[in-house]
Predicted model as a PDB file, atoms N, CA, C, CB and O in Angstrom, pLDDT in the B-factor column:
MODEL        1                                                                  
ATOM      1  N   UNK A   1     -23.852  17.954 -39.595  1.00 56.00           N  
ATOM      2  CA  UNK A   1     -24.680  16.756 -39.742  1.00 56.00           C  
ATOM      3  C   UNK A   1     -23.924  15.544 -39.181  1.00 56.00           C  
ATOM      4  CB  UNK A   1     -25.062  16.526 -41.240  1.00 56.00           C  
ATOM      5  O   UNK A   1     -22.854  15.388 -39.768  1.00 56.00           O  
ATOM      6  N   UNK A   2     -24.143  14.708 -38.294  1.00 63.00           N  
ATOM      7  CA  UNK A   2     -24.035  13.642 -37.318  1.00 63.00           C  
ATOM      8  C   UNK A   2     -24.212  12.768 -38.523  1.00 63.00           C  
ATOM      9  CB  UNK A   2     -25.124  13.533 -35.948  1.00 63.00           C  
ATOM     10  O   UNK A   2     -25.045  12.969 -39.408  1.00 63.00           O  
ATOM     11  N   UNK A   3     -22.954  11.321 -38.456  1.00 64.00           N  
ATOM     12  CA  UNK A   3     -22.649  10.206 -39.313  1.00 64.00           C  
ATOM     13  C   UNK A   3     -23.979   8.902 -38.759  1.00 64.00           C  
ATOM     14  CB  UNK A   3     -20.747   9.713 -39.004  1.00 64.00           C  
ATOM     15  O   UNK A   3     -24.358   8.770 -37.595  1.00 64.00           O  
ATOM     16  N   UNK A   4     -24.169   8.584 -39.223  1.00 60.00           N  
ATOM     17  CA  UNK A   4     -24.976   7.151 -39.010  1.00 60.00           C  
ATOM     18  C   UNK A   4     -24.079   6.610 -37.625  1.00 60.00           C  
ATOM     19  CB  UNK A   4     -24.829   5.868 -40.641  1.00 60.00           C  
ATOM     20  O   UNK A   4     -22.879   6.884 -37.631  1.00 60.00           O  
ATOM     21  N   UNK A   5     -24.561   5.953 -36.601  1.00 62.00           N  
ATOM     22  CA  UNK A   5     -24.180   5.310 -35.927  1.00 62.00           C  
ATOM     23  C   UNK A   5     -23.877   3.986 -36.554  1.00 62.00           C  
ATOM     24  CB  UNK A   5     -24.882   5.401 -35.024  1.00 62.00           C  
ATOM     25  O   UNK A   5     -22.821   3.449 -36.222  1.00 62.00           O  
ATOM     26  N   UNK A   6     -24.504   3.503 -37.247  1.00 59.00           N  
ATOM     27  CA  UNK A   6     -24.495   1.960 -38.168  1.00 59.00           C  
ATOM     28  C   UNK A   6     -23.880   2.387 -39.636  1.00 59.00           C  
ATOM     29  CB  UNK A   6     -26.372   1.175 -38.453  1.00 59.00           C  
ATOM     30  O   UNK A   6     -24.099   3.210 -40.525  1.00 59.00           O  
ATOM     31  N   UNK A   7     -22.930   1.261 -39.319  1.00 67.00           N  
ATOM     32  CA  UNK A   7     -22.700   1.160 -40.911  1.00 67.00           C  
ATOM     33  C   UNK A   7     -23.824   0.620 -41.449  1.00 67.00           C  
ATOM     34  CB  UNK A   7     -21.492   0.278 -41.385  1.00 67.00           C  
ATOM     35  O   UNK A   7     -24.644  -0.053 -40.822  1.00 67.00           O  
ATOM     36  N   UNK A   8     -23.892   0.990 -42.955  1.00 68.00           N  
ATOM     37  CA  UNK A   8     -25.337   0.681 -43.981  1.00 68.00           C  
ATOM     38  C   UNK A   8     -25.333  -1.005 -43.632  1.00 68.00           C  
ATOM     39  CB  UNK A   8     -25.088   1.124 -46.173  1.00 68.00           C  
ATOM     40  O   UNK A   8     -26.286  -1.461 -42.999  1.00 68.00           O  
ATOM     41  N   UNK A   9     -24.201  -1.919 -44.081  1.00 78.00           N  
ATOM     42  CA  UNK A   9     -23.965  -3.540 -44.038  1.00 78.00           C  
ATOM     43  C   UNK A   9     -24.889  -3.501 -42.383  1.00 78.00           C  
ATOM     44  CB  UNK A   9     -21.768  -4.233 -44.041  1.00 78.00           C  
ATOM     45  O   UNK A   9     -25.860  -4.257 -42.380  1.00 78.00           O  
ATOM     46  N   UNK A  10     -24.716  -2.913 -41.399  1.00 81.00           N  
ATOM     47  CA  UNK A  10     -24.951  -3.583 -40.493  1.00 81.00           C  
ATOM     48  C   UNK A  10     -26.227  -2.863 -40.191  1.00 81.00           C  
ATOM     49  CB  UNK A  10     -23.896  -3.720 -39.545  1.00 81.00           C  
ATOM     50  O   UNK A  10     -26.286  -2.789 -38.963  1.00 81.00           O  
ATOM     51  N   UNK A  11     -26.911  -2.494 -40.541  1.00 82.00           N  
ATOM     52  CA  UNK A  11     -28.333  -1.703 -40.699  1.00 82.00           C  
ATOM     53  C   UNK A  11     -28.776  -2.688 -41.249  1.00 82.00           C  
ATOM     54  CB  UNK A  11     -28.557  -0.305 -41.512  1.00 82.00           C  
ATOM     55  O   UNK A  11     -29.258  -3.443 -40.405  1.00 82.00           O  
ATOM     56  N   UNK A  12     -28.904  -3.274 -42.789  1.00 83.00           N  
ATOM     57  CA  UNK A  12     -29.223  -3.929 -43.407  1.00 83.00           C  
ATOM     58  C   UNK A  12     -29.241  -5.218 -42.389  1.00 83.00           C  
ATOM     59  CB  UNK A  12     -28.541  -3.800 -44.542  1.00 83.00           C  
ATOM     60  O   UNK A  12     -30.235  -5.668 -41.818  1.00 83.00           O  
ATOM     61  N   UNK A  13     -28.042  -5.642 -42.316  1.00 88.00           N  
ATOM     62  CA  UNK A  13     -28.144  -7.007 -41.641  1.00 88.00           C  
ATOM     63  C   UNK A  13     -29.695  -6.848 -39.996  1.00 88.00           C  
ATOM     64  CB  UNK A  13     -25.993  -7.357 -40.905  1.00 88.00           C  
ATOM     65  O   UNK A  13     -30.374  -7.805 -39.623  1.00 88.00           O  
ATOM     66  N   UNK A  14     -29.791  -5.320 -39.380  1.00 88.00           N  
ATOM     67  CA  UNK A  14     -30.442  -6.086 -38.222  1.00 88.00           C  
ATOM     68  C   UNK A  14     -31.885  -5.761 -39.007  1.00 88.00           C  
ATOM     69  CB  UNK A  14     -30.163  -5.426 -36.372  1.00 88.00           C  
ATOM     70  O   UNK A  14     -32.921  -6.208 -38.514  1.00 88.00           O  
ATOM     71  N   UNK A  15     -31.927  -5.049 -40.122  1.00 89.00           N  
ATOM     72  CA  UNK A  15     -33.463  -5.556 -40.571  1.00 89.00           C  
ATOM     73  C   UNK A  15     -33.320  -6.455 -41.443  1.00 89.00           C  
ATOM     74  CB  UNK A  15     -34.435  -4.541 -41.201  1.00 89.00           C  
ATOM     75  O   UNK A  15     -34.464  -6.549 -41.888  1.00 89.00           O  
ATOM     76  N   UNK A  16     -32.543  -7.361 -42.126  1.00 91.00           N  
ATOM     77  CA  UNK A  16     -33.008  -8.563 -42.024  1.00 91.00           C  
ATOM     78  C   UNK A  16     -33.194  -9.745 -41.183  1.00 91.00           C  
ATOM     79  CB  UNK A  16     -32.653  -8.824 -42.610  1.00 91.00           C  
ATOM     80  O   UNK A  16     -33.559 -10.841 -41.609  1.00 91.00           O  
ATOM     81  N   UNK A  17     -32.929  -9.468 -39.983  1.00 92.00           N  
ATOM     82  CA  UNK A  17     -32.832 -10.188 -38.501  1.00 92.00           C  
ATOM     83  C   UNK A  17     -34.508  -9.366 -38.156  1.00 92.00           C  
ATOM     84  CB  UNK A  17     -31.015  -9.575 -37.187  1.00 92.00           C  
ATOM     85  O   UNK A  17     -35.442 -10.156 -38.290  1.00 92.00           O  
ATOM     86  N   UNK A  18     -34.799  -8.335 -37.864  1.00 92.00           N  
ATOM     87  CA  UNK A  18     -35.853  -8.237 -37.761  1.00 92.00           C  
ATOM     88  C   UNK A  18     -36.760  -8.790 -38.820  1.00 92.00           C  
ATOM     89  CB  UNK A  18     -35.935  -7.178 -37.520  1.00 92.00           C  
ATOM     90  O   UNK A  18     -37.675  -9.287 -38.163  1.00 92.00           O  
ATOM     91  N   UNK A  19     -36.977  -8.952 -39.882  1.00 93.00           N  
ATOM     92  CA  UNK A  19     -37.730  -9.388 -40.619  1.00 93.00           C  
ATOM     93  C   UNK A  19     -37.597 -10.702 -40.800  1.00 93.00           C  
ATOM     94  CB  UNK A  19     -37.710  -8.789 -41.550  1.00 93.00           C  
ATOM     95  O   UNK A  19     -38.631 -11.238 -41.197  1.00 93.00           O  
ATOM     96  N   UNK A  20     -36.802 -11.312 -40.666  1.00 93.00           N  
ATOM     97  CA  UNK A  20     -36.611 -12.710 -40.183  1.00 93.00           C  
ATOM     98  C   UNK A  20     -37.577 -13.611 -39.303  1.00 93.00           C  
ATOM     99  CB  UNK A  20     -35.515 -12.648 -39.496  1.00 93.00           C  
ATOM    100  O   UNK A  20     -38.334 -14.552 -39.544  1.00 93.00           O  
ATOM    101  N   UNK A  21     -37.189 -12.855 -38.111  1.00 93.00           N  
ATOM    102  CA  UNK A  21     -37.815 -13.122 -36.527  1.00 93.00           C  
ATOM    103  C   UNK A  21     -39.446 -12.896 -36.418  1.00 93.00           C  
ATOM    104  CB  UNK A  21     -37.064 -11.929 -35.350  1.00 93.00           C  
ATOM    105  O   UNK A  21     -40.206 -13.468 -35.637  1.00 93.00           O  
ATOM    106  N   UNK A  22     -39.780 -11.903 -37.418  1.00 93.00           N  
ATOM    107  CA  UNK A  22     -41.421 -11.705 -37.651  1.00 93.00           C  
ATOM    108  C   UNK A  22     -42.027 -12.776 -38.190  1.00 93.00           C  
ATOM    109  CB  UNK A  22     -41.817 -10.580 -38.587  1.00 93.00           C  
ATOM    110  O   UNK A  22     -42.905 -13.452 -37.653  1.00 93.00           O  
ATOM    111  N   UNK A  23     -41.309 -13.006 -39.807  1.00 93.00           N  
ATOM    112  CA  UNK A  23     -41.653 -14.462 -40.506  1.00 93.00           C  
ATOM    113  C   UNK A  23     -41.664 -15.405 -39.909  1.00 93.00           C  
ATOM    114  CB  UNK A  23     -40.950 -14.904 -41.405  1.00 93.00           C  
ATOM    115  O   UNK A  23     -42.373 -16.389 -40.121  1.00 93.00           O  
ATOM    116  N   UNK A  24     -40.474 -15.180 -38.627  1.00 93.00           N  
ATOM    117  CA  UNK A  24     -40.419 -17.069 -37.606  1.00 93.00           C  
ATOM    118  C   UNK A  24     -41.483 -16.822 -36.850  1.00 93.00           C  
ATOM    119  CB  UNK A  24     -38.833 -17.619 -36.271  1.00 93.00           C  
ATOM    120  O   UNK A  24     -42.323 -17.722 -36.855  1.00 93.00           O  
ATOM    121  N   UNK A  25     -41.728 -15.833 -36.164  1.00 95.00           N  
ATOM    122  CA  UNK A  25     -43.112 -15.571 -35.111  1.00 95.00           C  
ATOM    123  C   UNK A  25     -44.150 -15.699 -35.933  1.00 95.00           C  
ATOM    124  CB  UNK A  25     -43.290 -14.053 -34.330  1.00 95.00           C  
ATOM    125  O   UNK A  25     -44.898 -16.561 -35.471  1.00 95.00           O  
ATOM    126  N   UNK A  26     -44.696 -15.106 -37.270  1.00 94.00           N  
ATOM    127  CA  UNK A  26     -45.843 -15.534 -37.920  1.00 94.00           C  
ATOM    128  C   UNK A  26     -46.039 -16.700 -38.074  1.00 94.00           C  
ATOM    129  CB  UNK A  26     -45.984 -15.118 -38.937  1.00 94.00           C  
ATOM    130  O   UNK A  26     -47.161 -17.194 -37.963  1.00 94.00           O  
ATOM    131  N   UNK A  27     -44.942 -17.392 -38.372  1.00 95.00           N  
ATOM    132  CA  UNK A  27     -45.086 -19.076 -39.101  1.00 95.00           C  
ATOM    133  C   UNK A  27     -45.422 -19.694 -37.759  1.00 95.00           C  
ATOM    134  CB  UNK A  27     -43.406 -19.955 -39.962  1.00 95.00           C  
ATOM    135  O   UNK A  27     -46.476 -20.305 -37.935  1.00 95.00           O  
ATOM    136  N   UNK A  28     -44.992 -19.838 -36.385  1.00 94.00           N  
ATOM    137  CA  UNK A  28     -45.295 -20.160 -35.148  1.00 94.00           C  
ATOM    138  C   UNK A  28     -46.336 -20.072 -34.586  1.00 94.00           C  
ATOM    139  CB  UNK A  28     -44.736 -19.740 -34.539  1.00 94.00           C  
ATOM    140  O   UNK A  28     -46.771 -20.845 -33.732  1.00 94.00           O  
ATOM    141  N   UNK A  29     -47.047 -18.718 -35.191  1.00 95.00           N  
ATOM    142  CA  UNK A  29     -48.344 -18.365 -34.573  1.00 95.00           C  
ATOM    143  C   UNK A  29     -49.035 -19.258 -35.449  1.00 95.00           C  
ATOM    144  CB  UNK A  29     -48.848 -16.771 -34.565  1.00 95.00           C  
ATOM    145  O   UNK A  29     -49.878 -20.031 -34.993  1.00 95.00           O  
ATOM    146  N   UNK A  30     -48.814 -19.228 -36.405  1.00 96.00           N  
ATOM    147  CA  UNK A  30     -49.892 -20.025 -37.960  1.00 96.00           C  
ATOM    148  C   UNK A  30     -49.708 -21.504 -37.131  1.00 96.00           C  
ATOM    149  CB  UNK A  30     -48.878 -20.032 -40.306  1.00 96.00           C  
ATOM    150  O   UNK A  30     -50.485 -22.144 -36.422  1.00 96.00           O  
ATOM    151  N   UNK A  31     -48.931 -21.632 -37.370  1.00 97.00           N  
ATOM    152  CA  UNK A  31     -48.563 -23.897 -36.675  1.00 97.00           C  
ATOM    153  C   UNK A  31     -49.431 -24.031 -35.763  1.00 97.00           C  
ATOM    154  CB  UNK A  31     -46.735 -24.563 -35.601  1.00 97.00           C  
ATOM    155  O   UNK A  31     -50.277 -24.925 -35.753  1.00 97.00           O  
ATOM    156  N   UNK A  32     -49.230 -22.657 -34.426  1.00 97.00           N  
ATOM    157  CA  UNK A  32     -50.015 -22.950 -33.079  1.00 97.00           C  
ATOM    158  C   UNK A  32     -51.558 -23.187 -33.515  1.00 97.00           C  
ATOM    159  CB  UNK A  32     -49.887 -21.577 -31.924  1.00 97.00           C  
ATOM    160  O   UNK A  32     -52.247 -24.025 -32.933  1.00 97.00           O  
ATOM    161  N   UNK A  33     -52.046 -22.406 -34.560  1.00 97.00           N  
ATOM    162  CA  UNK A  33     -53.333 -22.133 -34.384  1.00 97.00           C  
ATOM    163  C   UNK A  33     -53.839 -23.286 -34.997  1.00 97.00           C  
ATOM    164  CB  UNK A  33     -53.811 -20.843 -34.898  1.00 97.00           C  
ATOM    165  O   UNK A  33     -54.965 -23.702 -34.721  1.00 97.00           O  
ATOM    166  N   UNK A  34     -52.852 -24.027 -36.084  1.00 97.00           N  
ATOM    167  CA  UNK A  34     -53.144 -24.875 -37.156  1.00 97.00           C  
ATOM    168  C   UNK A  34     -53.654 -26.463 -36.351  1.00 97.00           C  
ATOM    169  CB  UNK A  34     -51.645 -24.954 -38.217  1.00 97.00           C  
ATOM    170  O   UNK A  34     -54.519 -27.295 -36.626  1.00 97.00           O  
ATOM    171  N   UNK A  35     -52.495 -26.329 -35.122  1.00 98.00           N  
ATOM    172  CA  UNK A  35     -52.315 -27.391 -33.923  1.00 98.00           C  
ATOM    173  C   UNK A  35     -53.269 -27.413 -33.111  1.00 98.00           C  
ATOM    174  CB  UNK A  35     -51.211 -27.230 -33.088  1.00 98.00           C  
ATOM    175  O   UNK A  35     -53.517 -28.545 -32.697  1.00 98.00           O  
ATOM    176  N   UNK A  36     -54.289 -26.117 -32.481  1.00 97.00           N  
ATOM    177  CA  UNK A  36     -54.955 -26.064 -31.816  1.00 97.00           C  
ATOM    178  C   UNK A  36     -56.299 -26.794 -32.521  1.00 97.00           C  
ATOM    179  CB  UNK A  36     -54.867 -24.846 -31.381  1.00 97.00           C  
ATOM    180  O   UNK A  36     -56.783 -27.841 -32.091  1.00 97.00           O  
ATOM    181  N   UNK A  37     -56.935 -25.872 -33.960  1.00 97.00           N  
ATOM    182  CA  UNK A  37     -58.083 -26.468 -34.758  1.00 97.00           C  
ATOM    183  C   UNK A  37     -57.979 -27.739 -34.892  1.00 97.00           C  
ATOM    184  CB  UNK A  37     -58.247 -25.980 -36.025  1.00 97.00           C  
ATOM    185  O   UNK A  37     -58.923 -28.496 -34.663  1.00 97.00           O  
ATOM    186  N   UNK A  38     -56.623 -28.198 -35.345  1.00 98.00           N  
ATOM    187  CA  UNK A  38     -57.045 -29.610 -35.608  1.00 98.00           C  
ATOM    188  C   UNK A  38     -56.817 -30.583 -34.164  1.00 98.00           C  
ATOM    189  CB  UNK A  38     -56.069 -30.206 -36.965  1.00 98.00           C  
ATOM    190  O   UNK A  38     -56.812 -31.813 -34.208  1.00 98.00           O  
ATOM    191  N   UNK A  39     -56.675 -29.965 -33.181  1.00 97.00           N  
ATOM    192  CA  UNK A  39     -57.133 -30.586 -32.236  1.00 97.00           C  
ATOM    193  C   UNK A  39     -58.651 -31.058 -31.679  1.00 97.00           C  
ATOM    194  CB  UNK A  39     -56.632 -29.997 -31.579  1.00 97.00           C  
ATOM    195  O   UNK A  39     -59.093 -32.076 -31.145  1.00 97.00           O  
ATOM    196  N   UNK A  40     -59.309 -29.518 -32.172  1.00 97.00           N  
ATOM    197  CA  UNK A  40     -60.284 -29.130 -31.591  1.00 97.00           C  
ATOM    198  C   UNK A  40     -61.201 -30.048 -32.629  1.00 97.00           C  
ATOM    199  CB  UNK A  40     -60.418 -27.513 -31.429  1.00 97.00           C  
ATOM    200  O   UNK A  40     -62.119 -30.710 -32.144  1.00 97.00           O  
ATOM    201  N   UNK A  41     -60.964 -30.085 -33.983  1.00 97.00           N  
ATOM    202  CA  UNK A  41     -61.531 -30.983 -34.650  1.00 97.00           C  
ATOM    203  C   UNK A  41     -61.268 -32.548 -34.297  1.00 97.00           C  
ATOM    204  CB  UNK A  41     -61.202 -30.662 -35.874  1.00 97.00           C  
ATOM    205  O   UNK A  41     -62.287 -33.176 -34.013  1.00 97.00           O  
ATOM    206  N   UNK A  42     -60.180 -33.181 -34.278  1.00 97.00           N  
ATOM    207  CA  UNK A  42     -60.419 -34.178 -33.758  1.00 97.00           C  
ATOM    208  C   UNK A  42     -61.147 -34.855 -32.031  1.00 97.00           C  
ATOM    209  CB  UNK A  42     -59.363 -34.398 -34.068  1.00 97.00           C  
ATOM    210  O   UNK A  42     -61.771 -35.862 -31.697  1.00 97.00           O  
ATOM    211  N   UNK A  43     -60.637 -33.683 -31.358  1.00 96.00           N  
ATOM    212  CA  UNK A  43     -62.007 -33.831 -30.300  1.00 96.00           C  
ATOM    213  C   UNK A  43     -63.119 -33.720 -30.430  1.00 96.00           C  
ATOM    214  CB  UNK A  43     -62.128 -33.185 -29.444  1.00 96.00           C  
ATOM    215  O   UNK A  43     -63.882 -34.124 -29.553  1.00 96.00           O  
ATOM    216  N   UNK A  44     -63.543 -33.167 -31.507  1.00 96.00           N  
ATOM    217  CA  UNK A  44     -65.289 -32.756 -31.795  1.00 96.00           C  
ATOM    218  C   UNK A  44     -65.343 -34.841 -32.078  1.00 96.00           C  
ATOM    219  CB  UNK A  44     -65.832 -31.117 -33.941  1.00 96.00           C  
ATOM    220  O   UNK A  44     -65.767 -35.587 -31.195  1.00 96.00           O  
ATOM    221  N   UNK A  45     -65.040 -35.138 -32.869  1.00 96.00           N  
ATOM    222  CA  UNK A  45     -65.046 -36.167 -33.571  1.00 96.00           C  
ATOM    223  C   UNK A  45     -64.920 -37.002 -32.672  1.00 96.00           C  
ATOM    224  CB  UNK A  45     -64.236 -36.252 -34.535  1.00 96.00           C  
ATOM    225  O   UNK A  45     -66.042 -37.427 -32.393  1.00 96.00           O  
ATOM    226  N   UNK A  46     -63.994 -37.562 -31.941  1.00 96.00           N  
ATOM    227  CA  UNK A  46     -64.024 -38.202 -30.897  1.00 96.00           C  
ATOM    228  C   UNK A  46     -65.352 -38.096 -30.002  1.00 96.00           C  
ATOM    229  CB  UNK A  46     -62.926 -37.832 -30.292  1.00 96.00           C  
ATOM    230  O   UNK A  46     -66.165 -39.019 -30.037  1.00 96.00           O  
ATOM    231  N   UNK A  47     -65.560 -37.003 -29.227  1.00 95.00           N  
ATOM    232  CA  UNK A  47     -66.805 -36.950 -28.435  1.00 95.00           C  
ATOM    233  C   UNK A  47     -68.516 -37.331 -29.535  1.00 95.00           C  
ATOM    234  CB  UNK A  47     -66.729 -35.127 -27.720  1.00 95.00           C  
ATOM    235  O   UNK A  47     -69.630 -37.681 -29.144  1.00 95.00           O  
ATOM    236  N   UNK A  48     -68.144 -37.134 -30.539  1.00 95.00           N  
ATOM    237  CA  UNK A  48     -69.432 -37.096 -31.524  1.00 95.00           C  
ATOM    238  C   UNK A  48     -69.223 -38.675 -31.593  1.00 95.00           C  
ATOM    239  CB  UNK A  48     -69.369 -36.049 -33.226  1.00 95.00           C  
ATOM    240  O   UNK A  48     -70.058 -39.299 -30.938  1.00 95.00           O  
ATOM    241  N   UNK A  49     -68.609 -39.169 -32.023  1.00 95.00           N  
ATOM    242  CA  UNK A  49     -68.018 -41.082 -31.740  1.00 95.00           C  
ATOM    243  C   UNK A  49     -68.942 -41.647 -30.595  1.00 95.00           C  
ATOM    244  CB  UNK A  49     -66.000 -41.316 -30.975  1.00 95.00           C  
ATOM    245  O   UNK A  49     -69.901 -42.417 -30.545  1.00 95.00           O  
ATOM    246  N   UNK A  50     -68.277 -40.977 -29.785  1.00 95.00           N  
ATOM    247  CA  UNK A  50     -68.625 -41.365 -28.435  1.00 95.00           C  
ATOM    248  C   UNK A  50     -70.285 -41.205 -27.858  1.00 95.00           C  
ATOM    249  CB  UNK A  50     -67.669 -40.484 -27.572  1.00 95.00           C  
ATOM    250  O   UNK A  50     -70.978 -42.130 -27.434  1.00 95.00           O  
ATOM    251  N   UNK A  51     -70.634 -39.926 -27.967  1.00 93.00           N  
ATOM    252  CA  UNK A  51     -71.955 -39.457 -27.545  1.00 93.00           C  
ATOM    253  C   UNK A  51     -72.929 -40.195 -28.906  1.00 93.00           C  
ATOM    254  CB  UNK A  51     -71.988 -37.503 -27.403  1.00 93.00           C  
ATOM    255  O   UNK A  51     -73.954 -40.759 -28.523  1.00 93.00           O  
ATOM    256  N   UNK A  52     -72.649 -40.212 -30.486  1.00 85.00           N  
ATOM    257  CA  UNK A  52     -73.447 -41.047 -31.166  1.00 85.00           C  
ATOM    258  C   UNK A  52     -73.420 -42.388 -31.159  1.00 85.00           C  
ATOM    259  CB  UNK A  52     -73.380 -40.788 -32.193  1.00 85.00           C  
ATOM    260  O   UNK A  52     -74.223 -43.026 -31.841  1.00 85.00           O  
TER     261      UNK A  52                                                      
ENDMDL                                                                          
END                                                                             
């Protein structure tokens, strides 16, 4: 039977680096989308300003 290439400490450490990097990419995707709507809402509003 073949030893782990990784010590356990450093297994552990790259899935918490992977699970890290997911939470930072989710939270990024969430902001982008959060940034886009309330764009899209304040342009509705603006043009509705404008055109009423």
């Amino acid at each position: 039977m073949k030893s782990w290439p990784y010590k356990p400490t450093a297994l552990w450490r790259r899935l918490v680096a992977v699970i890290g990097l997911g939470a930072f990419t989710a939270i990024c995707a969430a902001a982008l989308v959060a940034i886009v709507v309330i764009a899209a809402a304040i342009g509705a509003l603006v043009l509705e300003a404008v055109i009423g």
